[in-house]
DRENFIDO-827037 format. One record per atom (N, C-alpha, C, O): atom name; residue number from 1; residue in three letters; z, y, x. Coordinates in steps of 0.1 Angstrom, whole numbers, plus 5000, padded with zeros to 4 digits. Layout:
BEGIN
REC keke marmi nuke   up north east
REC   CA   NUM  ALA    Z     Y    X
...
# end
This chain:
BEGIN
REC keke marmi nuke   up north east
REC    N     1  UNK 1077  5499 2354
REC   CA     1  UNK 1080  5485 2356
REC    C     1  UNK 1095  5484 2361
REC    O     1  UNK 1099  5491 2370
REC    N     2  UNK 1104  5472 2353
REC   CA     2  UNK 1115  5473 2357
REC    C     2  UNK 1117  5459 2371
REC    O     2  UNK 1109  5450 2373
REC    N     3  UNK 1125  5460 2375
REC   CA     3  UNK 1130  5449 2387
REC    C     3  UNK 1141  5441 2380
REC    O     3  UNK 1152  5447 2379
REC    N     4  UNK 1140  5430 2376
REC   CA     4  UNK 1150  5421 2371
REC    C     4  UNK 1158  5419 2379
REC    O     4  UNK 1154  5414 2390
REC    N     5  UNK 1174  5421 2377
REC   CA     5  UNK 1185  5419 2386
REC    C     5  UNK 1196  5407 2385
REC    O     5  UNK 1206  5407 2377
REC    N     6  UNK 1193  5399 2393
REC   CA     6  UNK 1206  5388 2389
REC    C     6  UNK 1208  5380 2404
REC    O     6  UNK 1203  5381 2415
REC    N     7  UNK 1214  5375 2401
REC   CA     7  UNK 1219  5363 2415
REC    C     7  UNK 1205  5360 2420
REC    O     7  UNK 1205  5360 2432
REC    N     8  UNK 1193  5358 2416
REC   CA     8  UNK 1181  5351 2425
REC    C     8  UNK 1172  5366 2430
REC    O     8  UNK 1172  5378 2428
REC    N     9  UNK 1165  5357 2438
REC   CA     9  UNK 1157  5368 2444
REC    C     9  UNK 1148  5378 2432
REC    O     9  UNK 1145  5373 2421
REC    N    10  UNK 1146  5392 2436
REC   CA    10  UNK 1142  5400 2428
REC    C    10  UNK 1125  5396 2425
REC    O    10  UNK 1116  5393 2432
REC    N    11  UNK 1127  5397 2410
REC   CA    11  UNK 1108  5390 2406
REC    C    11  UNK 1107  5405 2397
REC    O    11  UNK 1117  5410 2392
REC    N    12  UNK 1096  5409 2395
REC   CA    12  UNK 1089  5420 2390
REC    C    12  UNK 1087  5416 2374
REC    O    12  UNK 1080  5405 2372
REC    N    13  UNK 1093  5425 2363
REC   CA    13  UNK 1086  5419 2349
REC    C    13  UNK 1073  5429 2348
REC    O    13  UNK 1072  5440 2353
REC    N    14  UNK 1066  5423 2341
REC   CA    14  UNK 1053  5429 2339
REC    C    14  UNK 1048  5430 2323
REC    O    14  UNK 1037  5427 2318
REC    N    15  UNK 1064  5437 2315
REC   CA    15  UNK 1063  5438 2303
REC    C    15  UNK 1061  5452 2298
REC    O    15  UNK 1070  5458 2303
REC    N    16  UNK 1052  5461 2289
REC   CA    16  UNK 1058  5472 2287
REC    C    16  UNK 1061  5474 2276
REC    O    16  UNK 1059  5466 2266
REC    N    17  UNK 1067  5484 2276
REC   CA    17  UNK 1076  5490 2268
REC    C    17  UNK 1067  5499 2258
REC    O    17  UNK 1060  5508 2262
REC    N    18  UNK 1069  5494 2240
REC   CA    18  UNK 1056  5502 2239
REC    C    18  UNK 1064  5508 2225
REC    O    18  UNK 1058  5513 2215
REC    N    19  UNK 1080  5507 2226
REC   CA    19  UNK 1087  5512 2213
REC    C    19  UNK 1086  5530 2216
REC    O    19  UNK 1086  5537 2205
REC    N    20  UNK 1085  5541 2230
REC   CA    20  UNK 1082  5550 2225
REC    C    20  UNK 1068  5552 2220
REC    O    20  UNK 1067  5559 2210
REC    N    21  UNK 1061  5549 2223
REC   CA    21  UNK 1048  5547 2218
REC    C    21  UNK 1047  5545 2200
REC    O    21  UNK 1044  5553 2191
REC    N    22  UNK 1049  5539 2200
REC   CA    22  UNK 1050  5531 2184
REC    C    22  UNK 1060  5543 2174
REC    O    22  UNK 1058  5545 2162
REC    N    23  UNK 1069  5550 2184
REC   CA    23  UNK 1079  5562 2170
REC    C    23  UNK 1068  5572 2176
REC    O    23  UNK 1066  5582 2169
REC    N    24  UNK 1062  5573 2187
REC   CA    24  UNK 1054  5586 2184
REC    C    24  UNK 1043  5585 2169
REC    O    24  UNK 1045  5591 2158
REC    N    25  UNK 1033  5578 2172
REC   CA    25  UNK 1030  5570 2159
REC    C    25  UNK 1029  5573 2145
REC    O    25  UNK 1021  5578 2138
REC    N    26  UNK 1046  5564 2146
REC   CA    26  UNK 1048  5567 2129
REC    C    26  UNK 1053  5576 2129
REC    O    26  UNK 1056  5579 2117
REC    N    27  UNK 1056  5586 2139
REC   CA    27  UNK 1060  5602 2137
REC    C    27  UNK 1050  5613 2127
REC    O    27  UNK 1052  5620 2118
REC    N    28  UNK 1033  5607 2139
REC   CA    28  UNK 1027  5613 2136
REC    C    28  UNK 1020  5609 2123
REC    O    28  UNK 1013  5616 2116
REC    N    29  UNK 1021  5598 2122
REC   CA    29  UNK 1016  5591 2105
REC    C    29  UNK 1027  5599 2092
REC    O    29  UNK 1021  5602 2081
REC    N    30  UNK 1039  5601 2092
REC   CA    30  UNK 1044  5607 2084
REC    C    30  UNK 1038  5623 2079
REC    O    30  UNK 1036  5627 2068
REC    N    31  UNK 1036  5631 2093
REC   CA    31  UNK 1033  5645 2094
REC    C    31  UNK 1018  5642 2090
REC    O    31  UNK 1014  5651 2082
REC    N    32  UNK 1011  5634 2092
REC   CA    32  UNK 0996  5633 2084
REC    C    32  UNK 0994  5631 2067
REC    O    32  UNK 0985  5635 2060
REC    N    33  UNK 1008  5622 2065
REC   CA    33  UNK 1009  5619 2048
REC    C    33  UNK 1013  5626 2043
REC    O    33  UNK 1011  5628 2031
REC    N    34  UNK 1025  5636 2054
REC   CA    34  UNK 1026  5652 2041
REC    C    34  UNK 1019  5660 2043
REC    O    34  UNK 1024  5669 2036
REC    N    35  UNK 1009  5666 2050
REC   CA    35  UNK 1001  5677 2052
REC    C    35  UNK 0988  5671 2049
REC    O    35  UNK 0980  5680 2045
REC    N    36  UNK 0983  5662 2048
REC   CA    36  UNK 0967  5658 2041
REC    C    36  UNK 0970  5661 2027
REC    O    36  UNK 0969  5673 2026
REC    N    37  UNK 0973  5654 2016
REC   CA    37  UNK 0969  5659 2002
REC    C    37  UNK 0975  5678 2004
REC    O    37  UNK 0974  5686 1995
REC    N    38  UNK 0980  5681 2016
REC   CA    38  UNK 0986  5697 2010
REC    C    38  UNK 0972  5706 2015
REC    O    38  UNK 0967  5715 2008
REC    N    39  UNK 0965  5700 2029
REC   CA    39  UNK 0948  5707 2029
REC    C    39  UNK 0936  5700 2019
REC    O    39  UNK 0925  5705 2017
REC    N    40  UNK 0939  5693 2015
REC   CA    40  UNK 0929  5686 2006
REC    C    40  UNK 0932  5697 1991
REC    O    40  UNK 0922  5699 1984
REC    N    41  UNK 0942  5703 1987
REC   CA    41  UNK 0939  5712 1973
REC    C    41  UNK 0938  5727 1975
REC    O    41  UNK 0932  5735 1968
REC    N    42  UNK 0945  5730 1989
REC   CA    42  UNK 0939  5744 1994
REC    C    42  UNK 0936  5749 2003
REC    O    42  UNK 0940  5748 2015
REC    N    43  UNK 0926  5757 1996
REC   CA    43  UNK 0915  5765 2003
REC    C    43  UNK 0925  5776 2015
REC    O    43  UNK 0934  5783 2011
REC    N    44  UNK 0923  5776 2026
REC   CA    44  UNK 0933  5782 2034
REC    C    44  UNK 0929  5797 2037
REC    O    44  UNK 0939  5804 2041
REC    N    45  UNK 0917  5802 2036
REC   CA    45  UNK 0913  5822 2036
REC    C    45  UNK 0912  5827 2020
REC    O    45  UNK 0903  5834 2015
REC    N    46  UNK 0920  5822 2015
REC   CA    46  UNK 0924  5827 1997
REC    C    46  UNK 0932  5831 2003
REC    O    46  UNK 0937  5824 2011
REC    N    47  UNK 0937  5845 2000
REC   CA    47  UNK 0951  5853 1997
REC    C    47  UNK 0954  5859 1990
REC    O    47  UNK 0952  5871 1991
REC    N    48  UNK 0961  5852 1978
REC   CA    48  UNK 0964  5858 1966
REC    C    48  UNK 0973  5868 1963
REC    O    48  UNK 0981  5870 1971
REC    N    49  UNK 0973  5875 1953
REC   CA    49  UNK 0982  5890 1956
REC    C    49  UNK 0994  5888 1952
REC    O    49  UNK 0997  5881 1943
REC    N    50  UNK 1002  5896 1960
REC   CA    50  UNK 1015  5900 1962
REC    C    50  UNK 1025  5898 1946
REC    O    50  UNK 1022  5906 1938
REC    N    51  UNK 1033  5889 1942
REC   CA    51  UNK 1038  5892 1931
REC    C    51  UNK 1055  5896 1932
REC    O    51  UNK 1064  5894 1941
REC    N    52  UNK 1057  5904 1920
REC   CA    52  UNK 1075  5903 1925
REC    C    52  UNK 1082  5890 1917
REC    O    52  UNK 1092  5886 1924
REC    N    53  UNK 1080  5883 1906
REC   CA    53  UNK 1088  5882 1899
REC    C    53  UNK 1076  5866 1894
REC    O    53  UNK 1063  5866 1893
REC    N    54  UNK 1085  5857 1891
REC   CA    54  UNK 1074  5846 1886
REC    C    54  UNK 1084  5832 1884
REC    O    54  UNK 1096  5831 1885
REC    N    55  UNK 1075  5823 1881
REC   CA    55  UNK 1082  5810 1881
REC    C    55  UNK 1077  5802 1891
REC    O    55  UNK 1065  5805 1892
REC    N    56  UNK 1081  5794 1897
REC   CA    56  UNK 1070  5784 1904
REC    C    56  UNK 1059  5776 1896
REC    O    56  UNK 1061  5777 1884
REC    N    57  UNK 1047  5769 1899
REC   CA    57  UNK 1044  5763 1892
REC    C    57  UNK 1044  5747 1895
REC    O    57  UNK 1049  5744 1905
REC    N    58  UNK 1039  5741 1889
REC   CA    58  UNK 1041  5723 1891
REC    C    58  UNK 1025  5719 1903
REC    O    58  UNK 1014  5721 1898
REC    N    59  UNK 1024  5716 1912
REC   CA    59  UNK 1025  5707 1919
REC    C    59  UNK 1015  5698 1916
REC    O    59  UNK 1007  5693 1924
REC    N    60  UNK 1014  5695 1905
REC   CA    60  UNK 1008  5683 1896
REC    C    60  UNK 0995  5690 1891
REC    O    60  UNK 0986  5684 1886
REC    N    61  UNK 0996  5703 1892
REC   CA    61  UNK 0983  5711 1880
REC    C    61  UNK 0970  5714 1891
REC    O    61  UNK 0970  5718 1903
REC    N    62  UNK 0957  5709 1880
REC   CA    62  UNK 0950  5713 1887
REC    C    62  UNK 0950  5725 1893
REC    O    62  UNK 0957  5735 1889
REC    N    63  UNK 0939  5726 1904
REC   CA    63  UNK 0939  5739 1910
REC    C    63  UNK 0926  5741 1910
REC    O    63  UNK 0916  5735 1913
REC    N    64  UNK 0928  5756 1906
REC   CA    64  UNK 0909  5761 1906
REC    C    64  UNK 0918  5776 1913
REC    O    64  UNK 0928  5783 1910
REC    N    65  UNK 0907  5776 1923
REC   CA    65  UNK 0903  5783 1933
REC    C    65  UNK 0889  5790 1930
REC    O    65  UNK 0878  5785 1926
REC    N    66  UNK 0892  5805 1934
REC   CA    66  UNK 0879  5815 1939
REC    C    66  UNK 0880  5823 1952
REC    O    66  UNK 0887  5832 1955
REC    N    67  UNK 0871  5817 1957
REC   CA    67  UNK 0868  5825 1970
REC    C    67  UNK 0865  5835 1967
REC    O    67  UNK 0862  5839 1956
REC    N    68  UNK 0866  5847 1984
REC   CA    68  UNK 0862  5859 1984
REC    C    68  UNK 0848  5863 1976
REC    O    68  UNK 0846  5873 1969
REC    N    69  UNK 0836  5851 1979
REC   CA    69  UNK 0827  5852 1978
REC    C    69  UNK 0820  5847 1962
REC    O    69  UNK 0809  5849 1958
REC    N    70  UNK 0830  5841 1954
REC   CA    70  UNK 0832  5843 1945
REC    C    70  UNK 0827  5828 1939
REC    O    70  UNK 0825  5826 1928
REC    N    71  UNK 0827  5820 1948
REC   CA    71  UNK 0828  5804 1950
REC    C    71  UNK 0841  5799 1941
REC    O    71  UNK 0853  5804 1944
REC    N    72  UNK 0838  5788 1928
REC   CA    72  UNK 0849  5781 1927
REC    C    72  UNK 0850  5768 1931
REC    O    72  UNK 0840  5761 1932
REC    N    73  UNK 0861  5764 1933
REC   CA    73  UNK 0860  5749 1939
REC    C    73  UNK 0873  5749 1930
REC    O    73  UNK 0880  5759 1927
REC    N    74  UNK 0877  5733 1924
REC   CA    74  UNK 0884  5724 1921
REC    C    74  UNK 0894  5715 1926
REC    O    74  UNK 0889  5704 1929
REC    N    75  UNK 0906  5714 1929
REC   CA    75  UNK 0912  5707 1937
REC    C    75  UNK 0901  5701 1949
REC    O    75  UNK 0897  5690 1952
REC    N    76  UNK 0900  5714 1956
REC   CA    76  UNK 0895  5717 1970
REC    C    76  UNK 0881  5715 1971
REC    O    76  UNK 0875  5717 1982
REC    N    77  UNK 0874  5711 1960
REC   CA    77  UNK 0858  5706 1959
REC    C    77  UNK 0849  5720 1954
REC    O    77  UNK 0853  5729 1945
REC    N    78  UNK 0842  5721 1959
REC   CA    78  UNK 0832  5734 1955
REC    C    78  UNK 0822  5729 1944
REC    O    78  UNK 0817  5718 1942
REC    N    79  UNK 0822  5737 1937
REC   CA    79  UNK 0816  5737 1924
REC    C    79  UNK 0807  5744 1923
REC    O    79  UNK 0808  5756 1925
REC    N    80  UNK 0790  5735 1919
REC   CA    80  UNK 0781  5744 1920
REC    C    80  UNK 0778  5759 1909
REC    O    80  UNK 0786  5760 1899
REC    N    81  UNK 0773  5763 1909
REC   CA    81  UNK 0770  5778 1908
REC    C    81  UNK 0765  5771 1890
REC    O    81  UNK 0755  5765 1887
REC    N    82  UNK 0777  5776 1879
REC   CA    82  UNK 0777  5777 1869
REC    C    82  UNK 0780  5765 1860
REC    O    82  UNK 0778  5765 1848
REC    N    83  UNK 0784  5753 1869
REC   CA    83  UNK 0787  5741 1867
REC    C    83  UNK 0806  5738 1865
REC    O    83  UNK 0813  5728 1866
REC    N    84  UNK 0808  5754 1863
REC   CA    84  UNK 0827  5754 1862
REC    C    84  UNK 0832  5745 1850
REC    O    84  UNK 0841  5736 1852
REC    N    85  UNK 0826  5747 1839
REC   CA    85  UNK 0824  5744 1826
REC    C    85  UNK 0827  5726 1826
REC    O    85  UNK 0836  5719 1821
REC    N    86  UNK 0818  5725 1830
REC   CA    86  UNK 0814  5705 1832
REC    C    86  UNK 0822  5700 1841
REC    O    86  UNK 0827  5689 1838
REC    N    87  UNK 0825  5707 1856
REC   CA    87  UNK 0836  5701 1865
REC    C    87  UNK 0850  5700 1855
REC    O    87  UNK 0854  5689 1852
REC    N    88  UNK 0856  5709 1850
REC   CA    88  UNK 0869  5709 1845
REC    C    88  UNK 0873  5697 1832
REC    O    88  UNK 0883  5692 1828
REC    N    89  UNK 0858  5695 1828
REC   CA    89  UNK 0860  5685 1815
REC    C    89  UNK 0860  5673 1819
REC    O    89  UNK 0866  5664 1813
REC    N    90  UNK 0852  5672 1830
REC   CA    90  UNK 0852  5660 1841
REC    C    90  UNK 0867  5655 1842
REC    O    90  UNK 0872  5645 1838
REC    N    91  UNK 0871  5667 1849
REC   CA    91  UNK 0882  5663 1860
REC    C    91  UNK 0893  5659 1842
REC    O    91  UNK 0899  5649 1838
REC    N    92  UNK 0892  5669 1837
REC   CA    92  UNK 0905  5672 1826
REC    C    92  UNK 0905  5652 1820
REC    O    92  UNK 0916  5646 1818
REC    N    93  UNK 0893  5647 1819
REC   CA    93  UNK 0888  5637 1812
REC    C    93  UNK 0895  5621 1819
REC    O    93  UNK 0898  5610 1815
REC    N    94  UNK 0893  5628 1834
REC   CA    94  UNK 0900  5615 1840
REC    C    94  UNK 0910  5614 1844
REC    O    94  UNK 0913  5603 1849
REC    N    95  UNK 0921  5630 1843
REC   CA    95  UNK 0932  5630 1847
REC    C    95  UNK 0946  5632 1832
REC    O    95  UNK 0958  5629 1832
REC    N    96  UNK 0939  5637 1823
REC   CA    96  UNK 0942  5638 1811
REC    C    96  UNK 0953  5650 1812
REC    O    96  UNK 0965  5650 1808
REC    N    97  UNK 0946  5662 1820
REC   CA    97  UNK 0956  5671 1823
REC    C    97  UNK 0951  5677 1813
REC    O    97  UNK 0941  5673 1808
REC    N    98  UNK 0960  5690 1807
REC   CA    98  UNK 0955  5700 1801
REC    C    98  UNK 0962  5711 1806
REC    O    98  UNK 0963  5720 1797
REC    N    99  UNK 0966  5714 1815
REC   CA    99  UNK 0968  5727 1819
REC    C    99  UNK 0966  5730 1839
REC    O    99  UNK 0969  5722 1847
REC    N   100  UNK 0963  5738 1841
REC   CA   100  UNK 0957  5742 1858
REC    C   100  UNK 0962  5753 1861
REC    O   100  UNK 0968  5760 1853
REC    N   101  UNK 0960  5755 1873
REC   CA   101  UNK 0968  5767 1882
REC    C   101  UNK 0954  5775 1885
REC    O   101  UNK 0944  5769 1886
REC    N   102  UNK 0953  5788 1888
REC   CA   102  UNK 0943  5797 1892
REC    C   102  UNK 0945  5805 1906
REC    O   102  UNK 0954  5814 1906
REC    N   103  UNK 0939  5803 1917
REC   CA   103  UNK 0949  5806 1929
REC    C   103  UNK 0930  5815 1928
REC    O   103  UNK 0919  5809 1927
REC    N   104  UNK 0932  5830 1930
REC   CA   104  UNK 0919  5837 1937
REC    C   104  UNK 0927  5850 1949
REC    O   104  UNK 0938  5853 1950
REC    N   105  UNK 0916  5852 1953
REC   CA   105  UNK 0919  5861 1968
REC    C   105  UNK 0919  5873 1958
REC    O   105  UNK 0914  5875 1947
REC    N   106  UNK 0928  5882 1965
REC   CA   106  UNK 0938  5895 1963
REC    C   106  UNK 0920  5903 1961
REC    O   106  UNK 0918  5911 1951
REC    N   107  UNK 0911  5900 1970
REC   CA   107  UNK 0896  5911 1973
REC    C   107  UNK 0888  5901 1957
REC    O   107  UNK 0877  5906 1954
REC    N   108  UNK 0892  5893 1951
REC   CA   108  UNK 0880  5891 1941
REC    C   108  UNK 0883  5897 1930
REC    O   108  UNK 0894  5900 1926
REC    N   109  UNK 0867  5901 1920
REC   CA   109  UNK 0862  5907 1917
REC    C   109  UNK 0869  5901 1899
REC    O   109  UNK 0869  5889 1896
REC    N   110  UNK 0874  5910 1891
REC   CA   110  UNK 0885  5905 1879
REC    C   110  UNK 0874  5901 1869
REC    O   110  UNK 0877  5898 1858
REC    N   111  UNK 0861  5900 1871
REC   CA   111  UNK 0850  5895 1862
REC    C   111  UNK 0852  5879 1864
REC    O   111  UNK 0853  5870 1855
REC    N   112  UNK 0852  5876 1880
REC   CA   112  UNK 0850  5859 1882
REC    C   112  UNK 0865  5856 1876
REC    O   112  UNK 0864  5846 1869
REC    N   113  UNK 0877  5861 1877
REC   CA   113  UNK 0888  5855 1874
REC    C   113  UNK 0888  5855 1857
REC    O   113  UNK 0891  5844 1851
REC    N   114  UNK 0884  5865 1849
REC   CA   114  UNK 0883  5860 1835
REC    C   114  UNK 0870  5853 1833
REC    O   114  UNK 0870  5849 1822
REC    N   115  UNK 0863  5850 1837
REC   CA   115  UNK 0849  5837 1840
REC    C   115  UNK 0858  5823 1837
REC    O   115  UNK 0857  5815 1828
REC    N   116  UNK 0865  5824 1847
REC   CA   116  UNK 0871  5813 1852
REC    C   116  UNK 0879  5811 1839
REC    O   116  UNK 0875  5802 1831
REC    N   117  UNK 0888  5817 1837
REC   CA   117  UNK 0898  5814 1826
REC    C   117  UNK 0890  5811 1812
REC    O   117  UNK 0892  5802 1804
REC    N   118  UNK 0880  5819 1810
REC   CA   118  UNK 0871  5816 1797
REC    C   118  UNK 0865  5805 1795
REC    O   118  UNK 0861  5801 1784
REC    N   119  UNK 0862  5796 1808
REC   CA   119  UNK 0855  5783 1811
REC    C   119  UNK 0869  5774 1812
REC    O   119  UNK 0867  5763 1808
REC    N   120  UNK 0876  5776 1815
REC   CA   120  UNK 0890  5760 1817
REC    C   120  UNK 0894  5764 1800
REC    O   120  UNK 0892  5753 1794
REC    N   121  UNK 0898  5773 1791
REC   CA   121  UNK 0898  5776 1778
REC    C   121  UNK 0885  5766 1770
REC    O   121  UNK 0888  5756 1764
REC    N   122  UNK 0872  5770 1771
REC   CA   122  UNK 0863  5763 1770
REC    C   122  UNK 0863  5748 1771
REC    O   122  UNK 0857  5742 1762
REC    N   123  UNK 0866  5743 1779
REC   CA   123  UNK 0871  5730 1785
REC    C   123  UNK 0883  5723 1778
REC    O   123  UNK 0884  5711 1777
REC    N   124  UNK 0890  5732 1775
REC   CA   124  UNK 0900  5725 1767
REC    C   124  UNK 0911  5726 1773
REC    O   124  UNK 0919  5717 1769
REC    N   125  UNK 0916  5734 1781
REC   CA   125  UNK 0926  5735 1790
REC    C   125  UNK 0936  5746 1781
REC    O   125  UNK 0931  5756 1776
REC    N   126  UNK 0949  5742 1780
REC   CA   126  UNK 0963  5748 1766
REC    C   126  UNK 0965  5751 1781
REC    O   126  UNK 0977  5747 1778
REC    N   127  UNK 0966  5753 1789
REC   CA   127  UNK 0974  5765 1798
REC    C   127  UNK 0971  5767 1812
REC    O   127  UNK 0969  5757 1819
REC    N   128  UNK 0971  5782 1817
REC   CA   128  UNK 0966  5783 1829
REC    C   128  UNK 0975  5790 1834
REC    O   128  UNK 0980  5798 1827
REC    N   129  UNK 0979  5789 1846
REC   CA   129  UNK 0991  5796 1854
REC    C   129  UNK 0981  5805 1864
REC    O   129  UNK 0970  5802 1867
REC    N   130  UNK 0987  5817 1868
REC   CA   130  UNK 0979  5826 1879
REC    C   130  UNK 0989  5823 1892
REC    O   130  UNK 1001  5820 1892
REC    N   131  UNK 0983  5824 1901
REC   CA   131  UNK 0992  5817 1914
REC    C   131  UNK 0992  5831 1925
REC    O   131  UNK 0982  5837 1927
REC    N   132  UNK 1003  5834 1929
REC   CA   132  UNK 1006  5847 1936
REC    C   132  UNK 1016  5843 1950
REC    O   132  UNK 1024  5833 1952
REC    N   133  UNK 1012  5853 1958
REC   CA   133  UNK 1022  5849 1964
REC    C   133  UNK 1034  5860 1963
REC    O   133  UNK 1033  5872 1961
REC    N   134  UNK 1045  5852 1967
REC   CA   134  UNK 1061  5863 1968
REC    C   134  UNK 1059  5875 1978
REC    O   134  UNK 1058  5874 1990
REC    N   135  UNK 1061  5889 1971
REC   CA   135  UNK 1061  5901 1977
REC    C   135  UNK 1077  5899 1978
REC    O   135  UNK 1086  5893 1971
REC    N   136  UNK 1079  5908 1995
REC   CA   136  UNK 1089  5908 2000
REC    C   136  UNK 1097  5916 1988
REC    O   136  UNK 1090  5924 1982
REC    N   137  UNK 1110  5915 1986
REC   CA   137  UNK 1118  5923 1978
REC    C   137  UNK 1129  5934 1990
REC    O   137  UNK 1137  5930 1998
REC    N   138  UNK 1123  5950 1985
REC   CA   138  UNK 1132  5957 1996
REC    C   138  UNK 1142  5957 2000
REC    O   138  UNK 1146  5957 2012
REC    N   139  UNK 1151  5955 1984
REC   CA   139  UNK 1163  5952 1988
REC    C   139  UNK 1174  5941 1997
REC    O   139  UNK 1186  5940 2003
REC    N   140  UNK 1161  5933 1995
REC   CA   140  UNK 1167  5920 2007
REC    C   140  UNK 1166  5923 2024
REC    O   140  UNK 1172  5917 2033
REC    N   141  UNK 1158  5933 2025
REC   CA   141  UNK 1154  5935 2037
REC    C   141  UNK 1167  5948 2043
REC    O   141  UNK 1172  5949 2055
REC    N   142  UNK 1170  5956 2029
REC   CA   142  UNK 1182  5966 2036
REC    C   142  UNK 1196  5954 2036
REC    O   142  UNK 1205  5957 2044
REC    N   143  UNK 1197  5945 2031
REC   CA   143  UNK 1211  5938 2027
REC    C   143  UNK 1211  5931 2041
REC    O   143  UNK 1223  5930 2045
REC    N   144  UNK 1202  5926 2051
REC   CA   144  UNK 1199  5918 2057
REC    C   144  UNK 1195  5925 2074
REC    O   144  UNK 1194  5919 2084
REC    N   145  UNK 1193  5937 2073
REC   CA   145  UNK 1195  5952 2082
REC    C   145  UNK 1206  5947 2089
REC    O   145  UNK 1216  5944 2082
REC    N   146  UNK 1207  5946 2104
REC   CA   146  UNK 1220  5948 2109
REC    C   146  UNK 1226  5966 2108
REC    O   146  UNK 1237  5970 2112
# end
């Protein structure tokens, strides 16, 4: 509370102040609008294997995920047990995508990953990207050596 200061006797305002309030806020409303759709498409204990060399891929493509356990889910939705087939024509049907990204953990088994690709093919899907993540390159690490 501040004390209003002028030529008359001191009177108390009884206003608050609520502008830090309000940028905490919209601080934290920005940090919610870019990190919600980024946990809404992935699955966060997938760790995909090490790659050297690749392109990025788009952002825009669906994402089919396999868990360790050999679970697929769909832009972050679990997909029941042999129902891959029918989700992807679904999704491909309302989004008019024809190509998806394949993000699986480094430990799954290369049967569910060609499963997977043989069913978005089946679906109708002209192209599937494999999703890796960047192995360190040695040479950057000796250039970068004090």
């Amino acid at each position: 509370m501040k004390l209003a200061h002028s030529g008359k006797p001191k009177r108390l305002v009884e206003e608050i102040n609520i502008t830090p309030l309000t940028d905490v806020f919209l601080v934290l409303l920005v940090i919610m609008m870019v990190v919600a759709p980024l946990s809404r498409r992935v699955q966060s204990d997938i760790r995909p294997p090490e790659i050297v060399s690749g392109q990025p891929g788009s952002q825009e493509d669906m994402i089919i995920e396999i868990g360790k356990d050999g679970q697929y889910l769909v832009d972050g939705a679990a997909v029941p047990q042999g129902q891959l087939r029918t989700v992807l024509e679904r999704a491909s049907a309302q989004t008019g995508q024809k190509q998806a990204a394949l993000r699986a953990d480094r430990t799954v088994k290369s049967r569910w990953i060609l499963d997977a690709m043989a069913e978005a093919q089946a679906a109708g899907f002209e192209r599937l990207t494999v999703i890796g993540s960047a192995q360190e390159d040695p040479k950057q690490k000796d250039e970068t050596a004090p």
